[in-house]
Residue frames as a rotation matrix with the C-alpha (Angstrom) as fourth column:
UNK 1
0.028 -0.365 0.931 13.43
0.999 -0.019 -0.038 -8.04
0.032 0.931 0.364 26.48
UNK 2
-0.137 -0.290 -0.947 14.77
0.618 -0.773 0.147 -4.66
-0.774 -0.565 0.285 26.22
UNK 3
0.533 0.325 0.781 14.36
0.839 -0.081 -0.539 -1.98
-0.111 0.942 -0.316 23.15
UNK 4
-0.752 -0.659 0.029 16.66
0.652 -0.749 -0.121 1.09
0.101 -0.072 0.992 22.35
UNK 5
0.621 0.544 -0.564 15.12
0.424 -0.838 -0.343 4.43
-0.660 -0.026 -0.751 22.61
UNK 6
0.168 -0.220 0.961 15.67
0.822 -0.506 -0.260 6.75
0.544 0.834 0.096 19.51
UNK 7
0.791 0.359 -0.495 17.45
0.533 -0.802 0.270 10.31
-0.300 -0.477 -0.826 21.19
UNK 8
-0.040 -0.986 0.165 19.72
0.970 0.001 0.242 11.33
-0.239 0.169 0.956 19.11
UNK 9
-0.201 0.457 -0.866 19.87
0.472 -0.730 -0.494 14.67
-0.858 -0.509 -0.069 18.47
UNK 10
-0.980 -0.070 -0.184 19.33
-0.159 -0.271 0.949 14.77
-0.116 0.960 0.254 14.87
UNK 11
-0.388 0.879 -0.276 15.85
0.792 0.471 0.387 13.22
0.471 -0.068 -0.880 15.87
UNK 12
-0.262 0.462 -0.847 15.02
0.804 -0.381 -0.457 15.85
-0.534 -0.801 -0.272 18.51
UNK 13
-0.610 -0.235 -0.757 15.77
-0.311 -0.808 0.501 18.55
-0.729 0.540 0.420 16.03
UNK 14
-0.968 -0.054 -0.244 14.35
-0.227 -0.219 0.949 17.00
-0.105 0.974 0.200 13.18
UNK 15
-0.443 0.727 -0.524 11.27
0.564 0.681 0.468 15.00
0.697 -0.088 -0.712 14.34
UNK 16
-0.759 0.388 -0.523 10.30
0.604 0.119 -0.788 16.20
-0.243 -0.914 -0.325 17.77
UNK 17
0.012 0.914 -0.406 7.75
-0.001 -0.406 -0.914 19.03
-1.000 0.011 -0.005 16.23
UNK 18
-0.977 0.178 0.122 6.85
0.106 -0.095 0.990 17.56
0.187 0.980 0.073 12.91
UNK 19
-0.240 0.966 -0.099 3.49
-0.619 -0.231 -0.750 18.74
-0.748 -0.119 0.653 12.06
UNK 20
-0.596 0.364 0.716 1.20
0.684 0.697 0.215 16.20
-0.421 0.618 -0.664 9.97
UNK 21
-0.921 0.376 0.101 -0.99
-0.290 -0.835 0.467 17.96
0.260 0.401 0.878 7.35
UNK 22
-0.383 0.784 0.489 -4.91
-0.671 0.128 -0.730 17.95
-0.635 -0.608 0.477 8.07
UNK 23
-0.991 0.127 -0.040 -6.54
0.061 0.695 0.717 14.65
0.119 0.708 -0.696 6.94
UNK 24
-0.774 0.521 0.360 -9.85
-0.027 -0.594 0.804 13.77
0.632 0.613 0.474 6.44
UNK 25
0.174 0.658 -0.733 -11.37
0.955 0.068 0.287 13.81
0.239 -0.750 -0.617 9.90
UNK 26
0.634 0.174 0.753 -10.23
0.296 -0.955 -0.028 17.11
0.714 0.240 -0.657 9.91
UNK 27
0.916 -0.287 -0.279 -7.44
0.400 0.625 0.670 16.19
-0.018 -0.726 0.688 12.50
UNK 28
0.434 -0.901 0.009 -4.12
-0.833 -0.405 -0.378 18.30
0.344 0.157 -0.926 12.95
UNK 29
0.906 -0.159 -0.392 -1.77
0.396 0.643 0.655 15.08
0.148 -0.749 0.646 14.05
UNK 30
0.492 -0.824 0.283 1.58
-0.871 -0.468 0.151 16.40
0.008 -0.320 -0.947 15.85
UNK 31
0.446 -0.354 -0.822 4.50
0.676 0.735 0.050 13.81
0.587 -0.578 0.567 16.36
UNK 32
0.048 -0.598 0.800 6.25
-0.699 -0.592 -0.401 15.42
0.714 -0.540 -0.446 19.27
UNK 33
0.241 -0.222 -0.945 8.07
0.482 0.872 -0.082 12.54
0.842 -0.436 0.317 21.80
UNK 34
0.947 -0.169 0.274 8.34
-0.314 -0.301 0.900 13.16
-0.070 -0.938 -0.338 25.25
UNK 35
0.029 -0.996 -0.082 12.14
-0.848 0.019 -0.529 13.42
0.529 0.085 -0.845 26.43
UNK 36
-0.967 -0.210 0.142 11.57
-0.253 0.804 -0.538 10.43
-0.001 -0.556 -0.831 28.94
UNK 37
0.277 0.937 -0.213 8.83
-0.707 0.349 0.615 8.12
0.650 -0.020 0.759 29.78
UNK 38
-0.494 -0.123 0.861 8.90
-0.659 0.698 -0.279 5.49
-0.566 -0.705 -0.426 33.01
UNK 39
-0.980 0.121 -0.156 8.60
0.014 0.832 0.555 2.15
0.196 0.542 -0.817 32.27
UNK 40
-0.673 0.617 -0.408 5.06
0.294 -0.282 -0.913 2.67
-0.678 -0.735 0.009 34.38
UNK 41
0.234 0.639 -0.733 3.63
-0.571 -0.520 -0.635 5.57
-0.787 0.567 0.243 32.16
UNK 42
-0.792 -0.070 -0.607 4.99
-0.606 0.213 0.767 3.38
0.075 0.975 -0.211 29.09
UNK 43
-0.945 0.286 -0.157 2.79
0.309 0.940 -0.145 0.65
0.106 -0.185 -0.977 30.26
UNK 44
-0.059 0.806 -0.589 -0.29
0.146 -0.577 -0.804 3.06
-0.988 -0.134 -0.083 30.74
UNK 45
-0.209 0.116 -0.971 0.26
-0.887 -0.441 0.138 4.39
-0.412 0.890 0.195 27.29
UNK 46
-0.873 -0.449 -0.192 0.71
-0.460 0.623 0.633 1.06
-0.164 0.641 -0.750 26.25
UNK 47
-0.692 0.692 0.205 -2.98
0.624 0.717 -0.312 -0.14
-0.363 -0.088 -0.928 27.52
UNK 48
0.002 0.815 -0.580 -4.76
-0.102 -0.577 -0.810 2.65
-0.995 0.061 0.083 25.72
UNK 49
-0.346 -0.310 -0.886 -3.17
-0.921 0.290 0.259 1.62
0.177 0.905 -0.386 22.55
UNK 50
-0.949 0.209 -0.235 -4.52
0.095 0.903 0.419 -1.74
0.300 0.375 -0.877 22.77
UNK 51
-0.330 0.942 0.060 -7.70
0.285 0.160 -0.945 -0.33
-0.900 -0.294 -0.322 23.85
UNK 52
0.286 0.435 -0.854 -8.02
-0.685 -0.530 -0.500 1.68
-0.670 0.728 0.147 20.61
UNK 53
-0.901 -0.212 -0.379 -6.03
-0.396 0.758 0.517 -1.93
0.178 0.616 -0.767 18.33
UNK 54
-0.917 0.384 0.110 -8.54
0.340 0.895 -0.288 -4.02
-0.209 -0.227 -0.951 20.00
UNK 55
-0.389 0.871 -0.301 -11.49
-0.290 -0.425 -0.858 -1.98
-0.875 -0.246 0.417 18.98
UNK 56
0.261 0.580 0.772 -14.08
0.659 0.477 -0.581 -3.13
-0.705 0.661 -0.258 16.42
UNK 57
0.930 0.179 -0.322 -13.38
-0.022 -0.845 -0.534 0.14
-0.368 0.504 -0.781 14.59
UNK 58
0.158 -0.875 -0.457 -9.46
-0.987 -0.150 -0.054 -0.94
-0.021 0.460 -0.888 13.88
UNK 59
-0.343 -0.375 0.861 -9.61
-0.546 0.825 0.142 -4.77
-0.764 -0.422 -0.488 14.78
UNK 60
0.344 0.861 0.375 -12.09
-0.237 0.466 -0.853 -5.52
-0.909 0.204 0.364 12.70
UNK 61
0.983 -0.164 -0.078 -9.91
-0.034 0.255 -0.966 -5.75
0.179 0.953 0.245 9.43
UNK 62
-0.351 -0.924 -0.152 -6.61
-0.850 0.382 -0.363 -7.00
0.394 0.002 -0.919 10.83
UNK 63
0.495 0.620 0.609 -7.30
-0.853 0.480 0.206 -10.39
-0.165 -0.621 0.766 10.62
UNK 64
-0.233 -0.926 0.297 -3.83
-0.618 0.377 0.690 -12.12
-0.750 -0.023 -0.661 9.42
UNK 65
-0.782 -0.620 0.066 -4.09
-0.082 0.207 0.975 -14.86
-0.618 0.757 -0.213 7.13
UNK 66
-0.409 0.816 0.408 -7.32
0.789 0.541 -0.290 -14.98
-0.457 0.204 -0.866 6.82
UNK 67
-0.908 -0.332 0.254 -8.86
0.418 -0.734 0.535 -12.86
0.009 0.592 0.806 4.14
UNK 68
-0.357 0.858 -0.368 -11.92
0.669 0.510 0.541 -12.16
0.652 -0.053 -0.756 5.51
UNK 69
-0.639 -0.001 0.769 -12.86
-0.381 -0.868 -0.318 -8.85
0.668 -0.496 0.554 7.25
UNK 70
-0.660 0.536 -0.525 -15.04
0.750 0.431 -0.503 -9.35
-0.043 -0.726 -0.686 10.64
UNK 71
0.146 0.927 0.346 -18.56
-0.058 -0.342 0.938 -7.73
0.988 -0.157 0.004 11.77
UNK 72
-0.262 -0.017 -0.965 -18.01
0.699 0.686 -0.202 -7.04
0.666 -0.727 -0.168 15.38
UNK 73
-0.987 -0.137 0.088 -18.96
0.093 -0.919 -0.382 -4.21
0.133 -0.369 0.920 17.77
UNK 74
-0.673 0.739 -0.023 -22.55
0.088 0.049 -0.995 -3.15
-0.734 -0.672 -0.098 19.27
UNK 75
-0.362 0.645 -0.672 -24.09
-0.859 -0.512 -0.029 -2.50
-0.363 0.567 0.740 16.07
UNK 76
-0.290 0.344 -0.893 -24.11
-0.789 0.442 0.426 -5.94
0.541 0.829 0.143 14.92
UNK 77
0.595 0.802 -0.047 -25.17
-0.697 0.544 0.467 -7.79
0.401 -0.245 0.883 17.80
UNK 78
0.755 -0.328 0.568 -22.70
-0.300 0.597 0.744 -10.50
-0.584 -0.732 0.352 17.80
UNK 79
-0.471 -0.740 -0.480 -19.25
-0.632 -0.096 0.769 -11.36
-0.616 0.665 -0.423 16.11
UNK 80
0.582 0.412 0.702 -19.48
0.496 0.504 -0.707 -12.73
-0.645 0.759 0.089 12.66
UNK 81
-0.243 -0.905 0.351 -17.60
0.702 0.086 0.707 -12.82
-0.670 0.418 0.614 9.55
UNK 82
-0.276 0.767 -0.579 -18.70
-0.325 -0.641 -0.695 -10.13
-0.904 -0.004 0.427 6.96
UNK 83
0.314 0.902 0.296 -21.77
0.050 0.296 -0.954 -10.49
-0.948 0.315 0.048 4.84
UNK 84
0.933 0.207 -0.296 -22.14
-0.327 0.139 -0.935 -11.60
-0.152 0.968 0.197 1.42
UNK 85
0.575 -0.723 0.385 -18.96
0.658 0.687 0.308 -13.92
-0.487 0.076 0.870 1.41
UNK 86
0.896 -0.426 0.128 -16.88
-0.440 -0.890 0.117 -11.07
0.064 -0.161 -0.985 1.36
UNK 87
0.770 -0.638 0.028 -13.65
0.618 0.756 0.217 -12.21
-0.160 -0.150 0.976 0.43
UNK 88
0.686 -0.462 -0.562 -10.26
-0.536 -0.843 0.039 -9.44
-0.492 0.275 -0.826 0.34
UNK 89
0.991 -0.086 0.105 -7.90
0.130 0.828 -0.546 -12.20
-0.040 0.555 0.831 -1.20
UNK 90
0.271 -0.913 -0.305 -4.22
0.890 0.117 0.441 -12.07
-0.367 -0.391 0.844 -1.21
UNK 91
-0.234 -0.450 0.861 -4.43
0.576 -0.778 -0.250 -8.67
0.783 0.437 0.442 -2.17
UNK 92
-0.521 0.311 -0.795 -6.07
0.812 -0.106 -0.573 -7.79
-0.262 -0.944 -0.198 0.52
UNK 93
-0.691 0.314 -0.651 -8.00
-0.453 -0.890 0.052 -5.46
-0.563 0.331 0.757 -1.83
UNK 94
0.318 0.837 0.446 -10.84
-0.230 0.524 -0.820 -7.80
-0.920 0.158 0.359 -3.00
UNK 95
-0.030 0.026 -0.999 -9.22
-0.867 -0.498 0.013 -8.37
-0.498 0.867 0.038 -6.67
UNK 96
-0.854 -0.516 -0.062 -9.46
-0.490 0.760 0.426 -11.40
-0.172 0.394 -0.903 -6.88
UNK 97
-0.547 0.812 0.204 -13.13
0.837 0.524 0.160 -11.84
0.023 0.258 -0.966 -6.37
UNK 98
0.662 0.715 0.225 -15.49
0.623 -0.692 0.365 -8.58
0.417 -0.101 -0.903 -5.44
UNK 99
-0.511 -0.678 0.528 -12.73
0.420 -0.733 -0.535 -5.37
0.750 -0.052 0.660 -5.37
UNK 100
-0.400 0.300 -0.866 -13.23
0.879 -0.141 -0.455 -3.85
-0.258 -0.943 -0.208 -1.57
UNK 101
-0.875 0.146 -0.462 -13.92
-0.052 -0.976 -0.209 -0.50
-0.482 -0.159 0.862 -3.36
UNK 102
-0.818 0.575 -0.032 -17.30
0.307 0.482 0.821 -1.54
0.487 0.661 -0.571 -4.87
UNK 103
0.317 0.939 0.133 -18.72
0.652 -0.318 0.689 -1.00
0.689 -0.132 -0.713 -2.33
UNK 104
0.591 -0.275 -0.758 -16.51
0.619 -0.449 0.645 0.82
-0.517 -0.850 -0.095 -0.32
UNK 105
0.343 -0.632 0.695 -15.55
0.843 -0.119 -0.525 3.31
0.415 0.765 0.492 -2.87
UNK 106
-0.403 -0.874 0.272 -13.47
0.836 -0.472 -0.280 6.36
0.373 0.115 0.921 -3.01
UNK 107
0.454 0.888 0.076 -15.44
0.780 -0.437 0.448 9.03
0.431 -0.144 -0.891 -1.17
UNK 108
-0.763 -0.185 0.620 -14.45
-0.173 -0.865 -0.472 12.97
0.623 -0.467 0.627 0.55
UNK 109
-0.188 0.816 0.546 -17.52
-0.351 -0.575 0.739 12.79
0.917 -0.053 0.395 1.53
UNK 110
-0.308 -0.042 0.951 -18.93
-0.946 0.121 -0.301 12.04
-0.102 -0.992 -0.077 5.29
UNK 111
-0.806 0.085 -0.585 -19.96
0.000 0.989 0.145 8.57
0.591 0.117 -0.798 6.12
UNK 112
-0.265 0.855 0.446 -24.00
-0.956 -0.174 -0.236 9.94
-0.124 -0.489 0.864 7.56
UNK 113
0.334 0.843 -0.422 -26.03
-0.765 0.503 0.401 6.87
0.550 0.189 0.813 6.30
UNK 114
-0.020 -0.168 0.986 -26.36
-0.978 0.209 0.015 4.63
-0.208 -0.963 -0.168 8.87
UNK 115
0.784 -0.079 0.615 -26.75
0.123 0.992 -0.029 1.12
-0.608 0.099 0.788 6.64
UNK 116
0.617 -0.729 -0.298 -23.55
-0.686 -0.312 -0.657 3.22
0.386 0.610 -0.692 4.04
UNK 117
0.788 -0.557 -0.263 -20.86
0.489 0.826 -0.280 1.27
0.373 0.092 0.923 3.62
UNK 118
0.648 -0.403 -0.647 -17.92
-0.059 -0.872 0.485 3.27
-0.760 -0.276 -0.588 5.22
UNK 119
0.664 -0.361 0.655 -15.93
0.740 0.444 -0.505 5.40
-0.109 0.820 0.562 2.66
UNK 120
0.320 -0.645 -0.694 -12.57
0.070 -0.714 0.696 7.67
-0.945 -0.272 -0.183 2.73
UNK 121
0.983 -0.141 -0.115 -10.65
-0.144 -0.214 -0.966 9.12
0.111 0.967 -0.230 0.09
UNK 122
-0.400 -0.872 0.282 -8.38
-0.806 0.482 0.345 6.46
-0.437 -0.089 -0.895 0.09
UNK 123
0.309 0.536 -0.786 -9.01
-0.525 0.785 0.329 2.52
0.793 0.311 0.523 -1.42
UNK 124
0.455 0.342 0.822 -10.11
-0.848 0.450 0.282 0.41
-0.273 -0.825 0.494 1.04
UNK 125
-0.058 -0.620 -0.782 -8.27
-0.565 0.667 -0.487 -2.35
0.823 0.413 -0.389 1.93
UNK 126
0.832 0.067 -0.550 -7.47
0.316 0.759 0.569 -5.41
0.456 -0.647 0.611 4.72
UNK 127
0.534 -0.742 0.406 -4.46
-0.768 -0.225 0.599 -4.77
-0.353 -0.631 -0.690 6.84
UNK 128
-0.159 -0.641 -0.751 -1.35
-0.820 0.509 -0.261 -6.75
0.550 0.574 -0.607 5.76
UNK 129
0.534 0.401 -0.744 -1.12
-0.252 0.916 0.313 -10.33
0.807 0.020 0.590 6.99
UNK 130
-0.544 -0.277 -0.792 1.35
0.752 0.259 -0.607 -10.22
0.373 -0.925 0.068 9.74
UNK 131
-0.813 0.100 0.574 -0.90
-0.359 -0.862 -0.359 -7.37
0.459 -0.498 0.736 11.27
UNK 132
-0.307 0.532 -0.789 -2.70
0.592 0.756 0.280 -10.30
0.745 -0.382 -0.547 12.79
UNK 133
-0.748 0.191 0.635 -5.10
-0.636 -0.478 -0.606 -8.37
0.188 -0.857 0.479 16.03
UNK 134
-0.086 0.992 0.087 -8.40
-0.794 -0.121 0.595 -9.26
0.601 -0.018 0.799 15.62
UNK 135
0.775 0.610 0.168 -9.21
-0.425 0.306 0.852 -11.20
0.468 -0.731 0.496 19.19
UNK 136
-0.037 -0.939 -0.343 -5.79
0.688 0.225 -0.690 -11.61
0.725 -0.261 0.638 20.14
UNK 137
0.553 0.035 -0.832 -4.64
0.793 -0.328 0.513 -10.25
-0.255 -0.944 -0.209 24.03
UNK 138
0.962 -0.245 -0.117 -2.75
-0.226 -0.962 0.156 -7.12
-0.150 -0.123 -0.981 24.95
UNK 139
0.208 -0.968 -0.141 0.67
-0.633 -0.243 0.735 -8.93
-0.745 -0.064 -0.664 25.12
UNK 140
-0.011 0.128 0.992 0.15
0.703 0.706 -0.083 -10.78
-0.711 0.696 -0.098 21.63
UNK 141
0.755 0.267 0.599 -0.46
0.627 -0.559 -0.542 -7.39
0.190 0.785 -0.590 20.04
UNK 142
0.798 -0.544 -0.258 2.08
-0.421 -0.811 0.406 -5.51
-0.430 -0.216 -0.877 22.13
UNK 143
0.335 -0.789 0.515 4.38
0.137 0.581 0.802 -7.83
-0.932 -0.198 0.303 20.91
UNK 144
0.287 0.246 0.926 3.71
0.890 0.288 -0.353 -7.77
-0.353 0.925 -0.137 17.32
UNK 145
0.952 0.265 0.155 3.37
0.296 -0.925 -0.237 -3.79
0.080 0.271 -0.959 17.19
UNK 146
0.726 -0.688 0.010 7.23
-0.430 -0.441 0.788 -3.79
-0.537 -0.576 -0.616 18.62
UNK 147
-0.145 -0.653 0.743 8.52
0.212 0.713 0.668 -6.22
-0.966 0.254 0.036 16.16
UNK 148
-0.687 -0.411 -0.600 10.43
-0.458 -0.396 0.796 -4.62
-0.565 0.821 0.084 13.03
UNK 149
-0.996 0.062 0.059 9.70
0.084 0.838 0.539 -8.41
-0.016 0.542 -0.840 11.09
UNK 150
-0.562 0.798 -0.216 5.61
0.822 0.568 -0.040 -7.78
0.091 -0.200 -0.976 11.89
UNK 151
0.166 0.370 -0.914 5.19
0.641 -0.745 -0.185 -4.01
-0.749 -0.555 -0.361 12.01
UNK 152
0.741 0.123 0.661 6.59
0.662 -0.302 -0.686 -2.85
0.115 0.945 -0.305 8.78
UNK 153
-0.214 -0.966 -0.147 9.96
0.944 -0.166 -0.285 -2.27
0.250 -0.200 0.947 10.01
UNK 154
0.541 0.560 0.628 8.28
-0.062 -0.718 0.694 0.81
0.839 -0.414 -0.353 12.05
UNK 155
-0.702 -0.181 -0.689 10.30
0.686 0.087 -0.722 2.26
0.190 -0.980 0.063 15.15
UNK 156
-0.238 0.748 -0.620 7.83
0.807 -0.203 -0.555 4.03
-0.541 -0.632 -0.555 17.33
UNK 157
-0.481 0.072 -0.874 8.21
-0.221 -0.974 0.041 7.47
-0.848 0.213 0.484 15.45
UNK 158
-0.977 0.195 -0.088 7.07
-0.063 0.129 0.990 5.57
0.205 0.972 -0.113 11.90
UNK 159
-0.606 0.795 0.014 4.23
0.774 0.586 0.240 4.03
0.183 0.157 -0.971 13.38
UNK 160
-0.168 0.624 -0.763 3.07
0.559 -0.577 -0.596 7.54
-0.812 -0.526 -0.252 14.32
UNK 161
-0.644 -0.434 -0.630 3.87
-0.298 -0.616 0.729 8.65
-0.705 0.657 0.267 11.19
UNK 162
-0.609 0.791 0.059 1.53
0.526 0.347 0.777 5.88
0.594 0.504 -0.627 9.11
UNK 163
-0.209 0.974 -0.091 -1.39
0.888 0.150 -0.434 6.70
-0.409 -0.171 -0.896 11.91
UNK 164
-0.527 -0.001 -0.850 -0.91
0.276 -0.946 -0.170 10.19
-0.804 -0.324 0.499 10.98
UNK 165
-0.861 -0.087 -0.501 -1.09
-0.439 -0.370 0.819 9.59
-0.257 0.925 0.280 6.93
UNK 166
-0.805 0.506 0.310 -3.85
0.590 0.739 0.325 6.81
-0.065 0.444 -0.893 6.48
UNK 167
-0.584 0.756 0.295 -7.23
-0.611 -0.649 0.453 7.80
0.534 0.084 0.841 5.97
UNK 168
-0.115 0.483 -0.868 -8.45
0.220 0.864 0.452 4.60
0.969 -0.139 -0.206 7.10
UNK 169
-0.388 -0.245 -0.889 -7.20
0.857 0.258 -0.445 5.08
0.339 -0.935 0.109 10.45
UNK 170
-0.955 0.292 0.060 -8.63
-0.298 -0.941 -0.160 8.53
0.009 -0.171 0.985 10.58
UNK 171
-0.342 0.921 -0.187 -11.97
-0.496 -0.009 0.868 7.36
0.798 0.390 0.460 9.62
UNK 172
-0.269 -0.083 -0.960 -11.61
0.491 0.845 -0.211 4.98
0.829 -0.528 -0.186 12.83
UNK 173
-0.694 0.083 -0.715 -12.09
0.595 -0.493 -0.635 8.14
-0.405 -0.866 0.292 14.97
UNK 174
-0.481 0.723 -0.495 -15.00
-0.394 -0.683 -0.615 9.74
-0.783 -0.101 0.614 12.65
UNK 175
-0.944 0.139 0.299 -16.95
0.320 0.603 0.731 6.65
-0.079 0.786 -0.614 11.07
UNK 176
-0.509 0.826 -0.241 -20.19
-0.834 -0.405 0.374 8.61
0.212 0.392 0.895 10.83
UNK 177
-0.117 0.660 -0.742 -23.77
-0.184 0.720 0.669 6.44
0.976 0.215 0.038 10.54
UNK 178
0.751 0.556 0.356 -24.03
-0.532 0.190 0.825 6.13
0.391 -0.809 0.438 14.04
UNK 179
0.523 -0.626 -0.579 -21.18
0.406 0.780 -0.477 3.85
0.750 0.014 0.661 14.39
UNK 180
0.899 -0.302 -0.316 -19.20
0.252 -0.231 0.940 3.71
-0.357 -0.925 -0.131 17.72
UNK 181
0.626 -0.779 -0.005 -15.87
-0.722 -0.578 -0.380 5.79
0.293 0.242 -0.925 17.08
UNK 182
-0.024 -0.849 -0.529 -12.21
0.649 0.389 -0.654 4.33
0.760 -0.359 0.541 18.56
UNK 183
0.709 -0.223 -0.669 -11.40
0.486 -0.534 0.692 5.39
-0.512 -0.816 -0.270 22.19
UNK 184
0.165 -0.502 -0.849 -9.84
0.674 -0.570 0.469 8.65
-0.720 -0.650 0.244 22.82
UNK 185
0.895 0.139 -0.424 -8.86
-0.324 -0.451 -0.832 10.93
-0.307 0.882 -0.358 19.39
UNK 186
0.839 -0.534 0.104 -6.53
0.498 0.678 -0.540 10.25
0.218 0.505 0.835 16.94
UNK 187
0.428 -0.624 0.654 -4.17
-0.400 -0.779 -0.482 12.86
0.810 -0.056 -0.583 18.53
UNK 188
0.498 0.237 0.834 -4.06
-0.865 0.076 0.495 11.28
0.054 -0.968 0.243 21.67
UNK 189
0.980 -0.185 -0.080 -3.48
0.170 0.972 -0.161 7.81
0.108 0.144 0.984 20.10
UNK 190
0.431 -0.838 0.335 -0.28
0.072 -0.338 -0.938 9.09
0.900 0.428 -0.085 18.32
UNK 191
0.264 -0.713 0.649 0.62
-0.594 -0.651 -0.473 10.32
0.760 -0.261 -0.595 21.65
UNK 192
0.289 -0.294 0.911 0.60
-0.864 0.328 0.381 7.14
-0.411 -0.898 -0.160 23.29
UNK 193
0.870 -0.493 -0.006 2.35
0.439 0.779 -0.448 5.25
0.226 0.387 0.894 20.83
UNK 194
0.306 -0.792 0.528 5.31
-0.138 -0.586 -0.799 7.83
0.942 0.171 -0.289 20.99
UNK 195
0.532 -0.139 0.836 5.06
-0.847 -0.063 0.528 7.83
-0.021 -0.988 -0.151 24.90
UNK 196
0.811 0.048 0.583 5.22
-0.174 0.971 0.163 3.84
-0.558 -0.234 0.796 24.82
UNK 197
0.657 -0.747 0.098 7.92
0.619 0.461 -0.636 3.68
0.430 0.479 0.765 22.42
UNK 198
0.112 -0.742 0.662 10.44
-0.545 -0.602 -0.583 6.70
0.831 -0.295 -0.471 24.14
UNK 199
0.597 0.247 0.763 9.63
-0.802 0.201 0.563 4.20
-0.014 -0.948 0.318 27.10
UNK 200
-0.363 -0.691 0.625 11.16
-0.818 0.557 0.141 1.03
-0.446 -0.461 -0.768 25.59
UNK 201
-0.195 0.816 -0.544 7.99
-0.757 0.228 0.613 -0.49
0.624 0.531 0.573 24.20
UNK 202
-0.592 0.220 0.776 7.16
-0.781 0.084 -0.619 -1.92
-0.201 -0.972 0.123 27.47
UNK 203
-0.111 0.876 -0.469 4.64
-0.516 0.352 0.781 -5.00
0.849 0.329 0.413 27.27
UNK 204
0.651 0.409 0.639 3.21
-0.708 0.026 0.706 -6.55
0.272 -0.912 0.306 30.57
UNK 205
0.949 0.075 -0.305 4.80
-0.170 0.939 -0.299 -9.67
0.264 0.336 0.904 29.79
UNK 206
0.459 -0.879 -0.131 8.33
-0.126 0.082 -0.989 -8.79
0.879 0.471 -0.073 30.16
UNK 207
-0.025 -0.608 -0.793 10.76
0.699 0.556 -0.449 -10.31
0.715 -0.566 0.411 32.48
């Protein structure tokens, strides 16, 4: 399967050095796309992005239909759904039974305390339902992340664009409490989604 590349030159001009404002890891994110990318280096970029999807620190609350955030990663020992029958319901914001910002409320502040619930100034939430990751492979997610119908109609430049704006996803590279960060920084990430998508959006799988 094959994907266009975006190079038009209204894109190079307009996009290639947007600057993201600073969020609340304190993060400048650039988008700036390389002019080329082998299919190769897409495919490199492509496995550090699913090292940093597949982490406890972003997996853990993309769990598709299920409304049910996970517990997974060295702090807790061993996977497990999360405590106190934690439910995010088809909002995917707890409103139907125990609102996610209760205890995850609205916060500037750092996330130090090591039993603290993590909080951003943003409202916590699940990931939509087709953002299905949690224990799924590299070409199950690479797929998904490339597909309009499953990605929030996102070509490569949007999806850098959301990691830039969220707070969540920031907070994934400075969750405080001791907690194990996401691989690499959130600059980096950005720059190997952009890499992987000027590439084609490459996924091992392909013919």
């Amino acid at each position: 399967m094959r994907f266009p590349v975006i190079t038009s030159l209204a894109l190079a001009l307009g996009l290639a050095t947007h600057a993201v404002a600073e969020g609340e890891s304190g993060a400048h994110v650039t988008i700036d796309p390389p002019a080329t990318v082998s299919r190769a280096d897409g495919l490199a970029a492509w496995d550090r992005v699913y090292e940093v999807a597949s982490h406890p620190r972003c997996s853990n609350c993309h769990t598709g239909a299920s409304d049910r955030p996970m517990w997974s990663g060295p702090s807790y020992g061993k996977t497990r759904v999360h405590g106190m029958n934690i439910r995010a319901g088809e909002s995917r914001i707890g409103a139907e039974f125990l609102l996610c910002s209760t205890c995850h409320a609205y916060n500037q502040g750092a996330n130090d305390g090591p039993h603290m619930a993590p909080q951003v100034a943003t409202n916590w939430q699940l990931a939509p339902v087709e953002a299905d990751w949690f224990g799924k492979s590299s070409d199950e997610i690479c797929a998904q992340l490339r597909d309009p119908s499953l990605n929030g109609d996102r070509d490569y430049l949007a999806l850098a664009s959301h990691l830039d704006h969220d707070l969540i996803l920031h907070w994934a590279w400075s969750p405080g409490g001791g907690r194990e960060p996401a691989p690499y920084s959130l600059q980096e990430h950005v720059d190997d989604i952009l890499a992987w998508g000027v590439a084609g959006y490459p996924c091992h799988s392909d013919n």
